[in-house]
C-alpha positions as CSV (number, residue, x, y, z in Angstrom):
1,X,121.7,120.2,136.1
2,X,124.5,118.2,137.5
3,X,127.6,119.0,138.9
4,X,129.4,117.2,135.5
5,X,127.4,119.9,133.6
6,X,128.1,123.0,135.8
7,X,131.8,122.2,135.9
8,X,131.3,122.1,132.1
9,X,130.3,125.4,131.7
10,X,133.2,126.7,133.9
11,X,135.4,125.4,131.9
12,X,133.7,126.7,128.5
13,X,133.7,130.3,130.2
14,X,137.3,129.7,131.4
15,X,138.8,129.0,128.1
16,X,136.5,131.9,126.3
17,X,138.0,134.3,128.7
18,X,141.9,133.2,127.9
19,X,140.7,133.8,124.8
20,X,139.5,137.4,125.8
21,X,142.3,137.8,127.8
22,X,144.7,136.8,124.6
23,X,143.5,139.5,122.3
24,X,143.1,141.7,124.6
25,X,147.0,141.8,125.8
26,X,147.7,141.2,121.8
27,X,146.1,144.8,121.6
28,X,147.6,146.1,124.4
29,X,151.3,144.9,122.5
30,X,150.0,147.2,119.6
31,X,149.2,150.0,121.0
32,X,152.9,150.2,122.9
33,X,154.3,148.8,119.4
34,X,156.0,145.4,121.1
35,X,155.9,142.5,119.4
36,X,153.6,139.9,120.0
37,X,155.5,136.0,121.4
38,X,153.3,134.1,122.9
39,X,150.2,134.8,125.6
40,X,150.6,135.6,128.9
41,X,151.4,132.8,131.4
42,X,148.3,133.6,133.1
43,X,146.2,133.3,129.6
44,X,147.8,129.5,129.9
45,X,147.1,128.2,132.8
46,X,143.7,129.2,132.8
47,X,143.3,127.5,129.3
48,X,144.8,124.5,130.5
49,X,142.4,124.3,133.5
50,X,139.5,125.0,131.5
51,X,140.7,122.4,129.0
52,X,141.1,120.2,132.3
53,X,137.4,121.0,133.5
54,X,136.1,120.4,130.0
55,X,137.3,117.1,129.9
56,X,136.3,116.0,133.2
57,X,133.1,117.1,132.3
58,X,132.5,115.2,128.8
59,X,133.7,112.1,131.3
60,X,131.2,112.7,134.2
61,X,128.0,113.8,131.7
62,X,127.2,111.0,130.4
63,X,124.9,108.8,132.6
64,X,125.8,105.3,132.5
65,X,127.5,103.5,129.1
66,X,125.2,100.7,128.3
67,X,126.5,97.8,126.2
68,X,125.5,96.9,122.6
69,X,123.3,93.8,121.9
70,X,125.2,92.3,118.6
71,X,122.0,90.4,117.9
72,X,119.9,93.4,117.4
73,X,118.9,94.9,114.3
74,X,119.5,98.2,114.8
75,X,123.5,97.3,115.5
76,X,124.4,95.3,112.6
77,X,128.0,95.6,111.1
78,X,126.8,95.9,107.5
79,X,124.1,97.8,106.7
80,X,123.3,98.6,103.5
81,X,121.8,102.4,102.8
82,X,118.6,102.8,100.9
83,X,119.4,104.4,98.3
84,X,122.0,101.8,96.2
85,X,122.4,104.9,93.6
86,X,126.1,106.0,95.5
87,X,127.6,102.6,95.7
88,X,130.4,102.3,93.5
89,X,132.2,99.0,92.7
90,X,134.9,100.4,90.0
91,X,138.3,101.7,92.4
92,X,141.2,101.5,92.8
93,X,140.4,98.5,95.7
94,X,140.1,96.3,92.5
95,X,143.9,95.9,92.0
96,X,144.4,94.5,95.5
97,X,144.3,90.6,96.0
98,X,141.3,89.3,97.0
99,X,140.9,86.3,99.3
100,X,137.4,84.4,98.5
101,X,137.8,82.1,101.8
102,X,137.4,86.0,104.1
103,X,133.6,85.7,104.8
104,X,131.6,88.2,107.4
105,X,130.2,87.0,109.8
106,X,126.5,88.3,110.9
């Protein structure tokens, strides 16, 4: 486990406890029959660093971003799927103009 990952989970258990933390002040408001305007300041911050860490870490996880060959053949533009039963040609695109000259390049 890297740090990316650890950090991660910090964040994940930060924002599940301003959650925690949010219902249980909410109940807190019940019970002494207030009513209920926002969560606590403290319930904020900590979401907004555990939203912080969280994003940081879906940044820092991922190894290494490797580029795409566009002359492979698992990265072609068009693909076509194997079953041809769920194509439809009849919608409303039909209406528009249509340029015969457009051709897609492969």
């Amino acid at each position: 486990m890297g740090l990316g990952f650890v950090v991660g989970i910090i964040g994940g258990f930060l924002i599940a406890h301003a959650a925690f933390s949010t219902i249980q002040y909410r109940g807190e408001l019940k019970i002494m029959e207030e009513q209920f305007t926002g969560p606590p300041f403290n319930a904020v911050i900590e979401l907004l660093v555990g939203l912080g860490l969280c994003l940081w870490a879906g940044l820092a996880v991922p190894t290494k971003f490797l580029s795409i060959l566009p002359h492979s053949d698992e990265n072609r533009v068009v693909s076509l799927p194997a079953n041809l039963d769920f194509m439809v040609f009849n919608h409303r695109g039909k209406v528009l103009p249509s340029n015969p000259d457009l051709k897609l390049k492969i």
